[in-house]
Steps between C-alpha positions, in 0.01 A plus 500: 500500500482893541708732266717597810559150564593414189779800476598368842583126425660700138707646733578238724623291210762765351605539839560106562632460185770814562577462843361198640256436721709489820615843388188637442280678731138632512595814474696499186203363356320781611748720377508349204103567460550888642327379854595425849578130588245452764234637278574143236316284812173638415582312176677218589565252771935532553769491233477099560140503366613723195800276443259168536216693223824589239602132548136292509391715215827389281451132583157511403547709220783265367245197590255658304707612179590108513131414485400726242817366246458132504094481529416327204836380430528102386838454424750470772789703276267789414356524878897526605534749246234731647546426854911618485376841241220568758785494788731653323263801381398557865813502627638761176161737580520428881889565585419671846249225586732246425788614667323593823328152492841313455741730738212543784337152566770490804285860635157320475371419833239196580259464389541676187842340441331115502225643267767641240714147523182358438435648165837527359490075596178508313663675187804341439278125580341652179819482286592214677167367383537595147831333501434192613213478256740527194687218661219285501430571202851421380467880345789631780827336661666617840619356748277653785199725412544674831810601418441569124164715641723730740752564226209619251396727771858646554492581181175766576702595805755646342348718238413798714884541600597509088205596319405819388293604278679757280780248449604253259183248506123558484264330801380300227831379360618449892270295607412304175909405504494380833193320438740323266747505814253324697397194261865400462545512856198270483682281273230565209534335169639695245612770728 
């Protein structure tokens, strides 16, 4: 991706994240770059193919970040552990990614829409994953690891509406507490 289209989908995302994407036309992104609207289409498709780019790239960022915490990981408790402080650090560094991804699935259009579905199913299958394999293991108890697995991700979800990071906790205290969060929701031992 070009410099210009980089500061494009930049802008793009502020102006989501402000206004919404309903609200938000290709010419205040323009504007918001110091160019005319009609010049951003030698750059990019439509404001539907800069809204499906902010939200594919956040999926497969978060997909990734998931990856890269639990590789190597044997024990169930410590892979939970990572997983949740790799969400929730995303979502505390990410806030305008996060919010644009949660408030603007409704804007996505096929086919992009099916493909974003499709990896935020394939991320919280990996918690789900992770949870069930505790219970196997007789390591976690719950009731339902679906349900357990979307109420560790709620937990990311909210940070970028709270979290800030001139305020009372650290990024490494925040997300190393609601790892903590996270294995007693799993019903860990000792937790």
């Amino acid at each position: 991706m070009t410099g210009r289209a980089v500061d494009i989908r930049a802008a793009a995302l502020a102006l989501f994240a402000e206004r919404g994407y309903q609200a938000t036309t290709m010419a205040d992104i323009g504007a918001a770059l110091g160019i005319r609207g009609p010049s951003l289409y030698k750059h990019v498709g439509s404001k539907q193919e800069l809204l499906a780019q902010i939200m594919i790239a956040t999926m497969d960022a978060l997909l990734d970040g998931h990856r890269a915490a639990v590789s190597g990981c044997d024990d169930v408790a410590e892979r939970l552990r990572r997983a949740t402080e790799a969400h929730v650090r995303f979502h505390a560094r990410h806030r305008l990614e996060a919010f644009v991804g949660t408030r603007e699935i409704r804007s996505l259009e096929e086919p992009h829409r099916a493909g974003v579905l499709d990896r935020r199913a394939c991320y919280e299958g990996k918690f789900r994953e992770i949870v069930a394999d505790g219970v196997r293991q007789g390591r976690f108890k719950v009731a339902s690891a679906k349900l357990t697995s979307y109420a560790i991700l709620d937990l990311g979800m909210g940070v970028p509406v709270w979290y800030r990071e001139d305020g009372e906790l650290t990024e490494d205290q925040l997300v190393y507490q609601y790892g903590d969060f996270a294995l007693r929701l799993a019903g860990a031992r000792g937790y």
